[in-house]
NUVO-34674 format. One record per residue: x, y, z of N, C-alpha, C, O in turn. Coordinates in steps of 0.001 Angstrom, whole numbers, plus 500000, padded with zeros to 6 digits. Example, Ala and Ser with C-alpha at 12.3 -4.5 7.8 and 13.67 -1.06 7.14 Angstrom:
BEGIN
513190494310507800512300495500507800513200496700507800514236496681508465
512850497750507080513670498940507140512900500030507870513409501138508039
END
This chain:
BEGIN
467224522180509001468651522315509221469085521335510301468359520761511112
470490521245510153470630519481511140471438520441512327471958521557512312
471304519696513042471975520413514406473112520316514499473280519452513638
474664520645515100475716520234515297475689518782516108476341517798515761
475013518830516985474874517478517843474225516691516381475277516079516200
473990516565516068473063515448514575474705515016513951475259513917513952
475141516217513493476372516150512499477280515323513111477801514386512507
477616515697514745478354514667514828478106513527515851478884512930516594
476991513438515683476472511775515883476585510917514343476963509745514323
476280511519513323476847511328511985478063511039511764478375510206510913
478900511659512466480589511181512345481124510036512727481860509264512113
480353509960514615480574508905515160480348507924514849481197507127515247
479371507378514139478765506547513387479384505765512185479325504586511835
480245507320511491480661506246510226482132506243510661482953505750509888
482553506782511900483993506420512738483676504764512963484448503846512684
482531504668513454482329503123513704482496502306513123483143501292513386
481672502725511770481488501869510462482727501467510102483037500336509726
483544502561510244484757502202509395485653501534510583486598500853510184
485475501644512006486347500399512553485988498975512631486642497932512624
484441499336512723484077497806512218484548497304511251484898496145511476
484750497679510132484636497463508796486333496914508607486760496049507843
487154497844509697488650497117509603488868495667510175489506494710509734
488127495837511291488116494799512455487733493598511734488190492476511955
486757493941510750486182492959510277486807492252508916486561491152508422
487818493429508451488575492349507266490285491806508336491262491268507814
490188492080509488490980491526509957491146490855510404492282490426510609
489661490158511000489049488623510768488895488293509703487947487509509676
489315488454508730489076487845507720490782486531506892491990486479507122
489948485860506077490822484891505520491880485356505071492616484562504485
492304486771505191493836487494504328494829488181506046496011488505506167
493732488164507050494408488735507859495341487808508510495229486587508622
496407488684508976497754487800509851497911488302510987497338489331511345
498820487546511796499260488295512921499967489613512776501131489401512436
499697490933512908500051492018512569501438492230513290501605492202514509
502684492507512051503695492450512452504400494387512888504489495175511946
504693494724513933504983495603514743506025496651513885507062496328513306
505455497921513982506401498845513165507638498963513881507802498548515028
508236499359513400510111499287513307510039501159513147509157501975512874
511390501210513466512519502470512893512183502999511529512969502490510730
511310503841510906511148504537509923512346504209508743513506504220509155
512160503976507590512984503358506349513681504651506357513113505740506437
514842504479506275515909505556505735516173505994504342516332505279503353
516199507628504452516260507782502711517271506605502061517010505989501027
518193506465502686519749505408502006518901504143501214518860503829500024
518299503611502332517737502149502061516597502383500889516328501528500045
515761504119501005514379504075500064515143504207498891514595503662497933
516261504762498624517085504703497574517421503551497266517303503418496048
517942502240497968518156501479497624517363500548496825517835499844495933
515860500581497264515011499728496923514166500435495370513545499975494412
514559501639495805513882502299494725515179501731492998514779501517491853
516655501659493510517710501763492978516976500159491828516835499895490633
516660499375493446516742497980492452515167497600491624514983496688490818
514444498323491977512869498336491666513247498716490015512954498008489052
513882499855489977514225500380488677515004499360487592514640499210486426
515868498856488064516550498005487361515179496766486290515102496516485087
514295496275487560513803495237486952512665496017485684512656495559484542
511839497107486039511416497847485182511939498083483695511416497898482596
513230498587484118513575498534482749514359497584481548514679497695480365
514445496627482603514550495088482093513342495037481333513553494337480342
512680495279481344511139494803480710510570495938479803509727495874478908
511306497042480316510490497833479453509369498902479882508719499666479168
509350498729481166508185498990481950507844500660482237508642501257482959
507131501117481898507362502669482518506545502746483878505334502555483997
507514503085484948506215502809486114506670503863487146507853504146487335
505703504378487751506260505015489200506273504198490102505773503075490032
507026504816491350507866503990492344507924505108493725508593506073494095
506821504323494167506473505451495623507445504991496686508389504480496083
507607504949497725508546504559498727507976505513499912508065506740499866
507211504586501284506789505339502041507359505124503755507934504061503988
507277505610504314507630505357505729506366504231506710505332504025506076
506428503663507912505515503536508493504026503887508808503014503237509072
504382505370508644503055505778509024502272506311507402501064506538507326
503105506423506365502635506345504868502765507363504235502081507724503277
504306508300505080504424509672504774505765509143503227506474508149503069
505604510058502626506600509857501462508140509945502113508489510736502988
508962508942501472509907509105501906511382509205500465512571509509500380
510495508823499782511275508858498256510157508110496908509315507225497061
510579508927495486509457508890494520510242508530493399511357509052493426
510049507903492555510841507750491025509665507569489976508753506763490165
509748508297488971509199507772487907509698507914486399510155508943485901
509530506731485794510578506506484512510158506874483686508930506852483601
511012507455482547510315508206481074509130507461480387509130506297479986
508178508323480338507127507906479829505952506963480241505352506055479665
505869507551481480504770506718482887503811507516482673504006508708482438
502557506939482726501492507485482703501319508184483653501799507790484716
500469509658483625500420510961485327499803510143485864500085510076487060
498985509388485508497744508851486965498325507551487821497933507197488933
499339506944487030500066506128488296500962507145488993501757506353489499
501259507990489257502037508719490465501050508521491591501332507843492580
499971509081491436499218508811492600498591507870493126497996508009494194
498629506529492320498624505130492836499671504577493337499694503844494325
500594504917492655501518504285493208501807504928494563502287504150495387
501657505903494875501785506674496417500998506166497363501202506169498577
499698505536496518498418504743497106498731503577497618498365503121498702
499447503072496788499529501353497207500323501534498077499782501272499151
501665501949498245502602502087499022501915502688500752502404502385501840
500910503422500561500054504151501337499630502836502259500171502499503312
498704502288501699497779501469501961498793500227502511498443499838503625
499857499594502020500664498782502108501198499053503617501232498168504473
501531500138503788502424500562504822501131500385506227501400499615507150
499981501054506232499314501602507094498387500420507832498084500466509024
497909499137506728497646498031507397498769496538506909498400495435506505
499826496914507081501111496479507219500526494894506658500251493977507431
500416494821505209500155493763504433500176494083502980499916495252502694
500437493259502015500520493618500558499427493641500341498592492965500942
499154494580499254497911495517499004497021493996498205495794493978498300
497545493133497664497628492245497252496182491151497912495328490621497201
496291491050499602495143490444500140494179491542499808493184490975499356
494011492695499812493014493245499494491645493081498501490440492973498727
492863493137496731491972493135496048491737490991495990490870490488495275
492493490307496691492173488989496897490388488752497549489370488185497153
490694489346498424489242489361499393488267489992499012487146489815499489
488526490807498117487624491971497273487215491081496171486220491460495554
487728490056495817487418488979494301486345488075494801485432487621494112
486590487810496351485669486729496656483978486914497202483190486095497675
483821488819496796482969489225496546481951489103497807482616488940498829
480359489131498106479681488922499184480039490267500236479719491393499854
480569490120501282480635490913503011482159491228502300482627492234502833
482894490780501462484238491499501334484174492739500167485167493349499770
482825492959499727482852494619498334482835495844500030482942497059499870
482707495304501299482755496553502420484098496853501951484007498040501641
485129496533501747486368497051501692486538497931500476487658498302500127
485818498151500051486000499477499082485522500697499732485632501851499319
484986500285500786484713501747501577485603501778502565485305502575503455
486506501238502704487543501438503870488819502310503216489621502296502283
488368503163504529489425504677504103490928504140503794491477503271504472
491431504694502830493126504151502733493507503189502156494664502937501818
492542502555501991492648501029501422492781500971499563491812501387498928
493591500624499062493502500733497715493550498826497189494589498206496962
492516498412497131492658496953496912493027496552495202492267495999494408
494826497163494890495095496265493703496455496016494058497037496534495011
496820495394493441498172494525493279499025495674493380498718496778492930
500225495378494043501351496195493855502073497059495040502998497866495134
501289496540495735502086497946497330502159496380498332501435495386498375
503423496793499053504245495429499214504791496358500607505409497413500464
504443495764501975505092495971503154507262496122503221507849495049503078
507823496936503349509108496639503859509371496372505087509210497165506014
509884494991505201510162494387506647511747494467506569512587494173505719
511762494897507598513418494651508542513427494821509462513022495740510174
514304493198509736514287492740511053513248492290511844513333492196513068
512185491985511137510906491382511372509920492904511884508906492678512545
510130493793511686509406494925511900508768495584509741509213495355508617
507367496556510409507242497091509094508288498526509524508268499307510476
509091498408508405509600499899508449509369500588507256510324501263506874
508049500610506345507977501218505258507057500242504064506676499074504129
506890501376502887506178500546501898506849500519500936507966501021501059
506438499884499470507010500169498372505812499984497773505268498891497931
504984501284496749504226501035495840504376501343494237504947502408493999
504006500673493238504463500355491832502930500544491214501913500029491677
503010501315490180502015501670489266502560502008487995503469502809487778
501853501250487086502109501818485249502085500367484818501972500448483594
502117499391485063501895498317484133501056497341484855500612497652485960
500746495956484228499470495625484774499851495018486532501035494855486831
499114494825487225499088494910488748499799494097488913500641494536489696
500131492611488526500800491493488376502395491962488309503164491745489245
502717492505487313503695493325486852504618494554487709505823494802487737
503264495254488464503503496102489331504242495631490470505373496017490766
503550494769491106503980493738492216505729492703491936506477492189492767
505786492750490862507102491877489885508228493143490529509285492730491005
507988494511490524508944495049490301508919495894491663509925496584491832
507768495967492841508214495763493617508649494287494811508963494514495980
508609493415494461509313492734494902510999492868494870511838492880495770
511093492970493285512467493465493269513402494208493917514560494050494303
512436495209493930513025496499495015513306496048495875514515496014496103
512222495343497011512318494649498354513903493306498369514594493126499372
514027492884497593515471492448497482516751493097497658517669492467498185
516907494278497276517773495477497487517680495679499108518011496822499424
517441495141499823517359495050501004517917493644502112518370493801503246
517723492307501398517809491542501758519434491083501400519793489975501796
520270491826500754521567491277500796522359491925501751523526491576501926
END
């Protein structure tokens, strides 16, 4: 039987692992100067982006969910269009998740994850969902939120949140 002291020398350990493991894709070729959270996205604005995300979707045809998260990656508004597959709701909450929490499009992820070698560690990094489609909201040069897109292919996903993120910029 393992001792409590064992168990959490066990914790501490993969507490480590996993800050190394951030530290270390943040030296890496996708990391930036990490831009400073802002004022939490307002339902008005998650509406907004969610308003214009939708538009381009169904320009195309697209059935997709449409997460919308705050800074810290708490939900702040959800859409999903007739006939979206159940298992993108919870990606798309993912990307938006992941987008928000290391304040970069989910996008460098599965980039650095392609170039294979010391970058497959990032599949063990908690939170991290490395595919296309969860896209930082900046305003005013702060992150104030995410936008994540799931139901069509990742490329696609990313197409329509960008869109959204325009609903912001006028």
């Amino acid at each position: 039987m393992r001792s409590p002291m064992h168990s959490f020398r066990g914790l501490l350990s993969a507490v480590a692992a996993s800050s190394a493991l951030a530290l270390a894709f943040a030296g890496s070729a996708c990391a930036q100067a990490p831009i400073p959270y802002g004022e939490p996205i307002s339902l008005e604005q998650a509406k907004q982006v969610i308003a214009a995300a939708e538009v381009e979707a169904q320009a195309n045809n697209w059935p997709v969910a449409i997460a919308i998260v705050d800074g810290g990656g708490h939900l702040v508004a959800f859409h999903r269009l007739d006939n979206t597959q159940l298992g993108s709701i919870e990606v798309a909450l993912q990307k938006a998740k992941t987008s928000a929490l290391f304040r970069r499009p989910t996008r460098a992820f599965e980039e650095a994850l392609g170039m294979g070698g010391e970058s497959a560690k990032l599949l063990k990094l908690p939170g991290a969902l490395p595919i296309e489609g969860g896209l930082p909201i900046i305003h005013d040069g702060k992150v104030i939120g995410a936008i994540g897109v799931s139901g069509v292919k990742s490329t696609e996903d990313a197409q329509i949140a960008k869109a959204g993120l325009k609903a912001l910029e006028e």
